[in-house]
N, C-alpha and C positions, 0 to 999 in steps of 0.2 A: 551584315547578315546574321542570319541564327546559327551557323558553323563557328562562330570566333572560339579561336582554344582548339580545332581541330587539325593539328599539325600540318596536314597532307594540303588540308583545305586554306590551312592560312596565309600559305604562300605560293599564290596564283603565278608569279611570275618565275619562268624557269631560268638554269644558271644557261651561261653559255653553252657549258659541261653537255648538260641536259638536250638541250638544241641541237646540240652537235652530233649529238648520240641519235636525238629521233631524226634526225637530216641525213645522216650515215645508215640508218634501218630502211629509210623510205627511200633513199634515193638507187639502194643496193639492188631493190625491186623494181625500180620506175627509170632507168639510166637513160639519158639521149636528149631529146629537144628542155628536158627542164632542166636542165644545167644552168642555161643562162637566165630563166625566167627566177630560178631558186640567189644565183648571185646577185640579179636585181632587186630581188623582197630583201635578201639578207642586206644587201646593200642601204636601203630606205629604211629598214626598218631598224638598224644597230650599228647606226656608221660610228660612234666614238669607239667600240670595242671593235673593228675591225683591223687586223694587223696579217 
């Protein structure tokens, strides 16, 4: 795309760090039935980093 070179923009994919932080913000707001739907995506989506 026309962004390359734009630090913020160049790297799309966030750390675990990162995840874990906006999944600790949103979940502090949203507590109860998405529990298990959140370990299910987390689950599908990042199983080799799972520990």
């Amino acid at each position: 795309g026309s962004g390359r070179g734009r630090g913020a923009l160049a790297r799309p994919v966030l750390t675990k760090e990162q995840l874990d932080n906006q999944l600790d913000a949103y979940m502090s707001k949203t507590k109860g039935h998405l529990d298990a739907e959140l370990d299910a995506y987390m689950a599908q989506t990042d199983p080799e980093t799972n520990d």
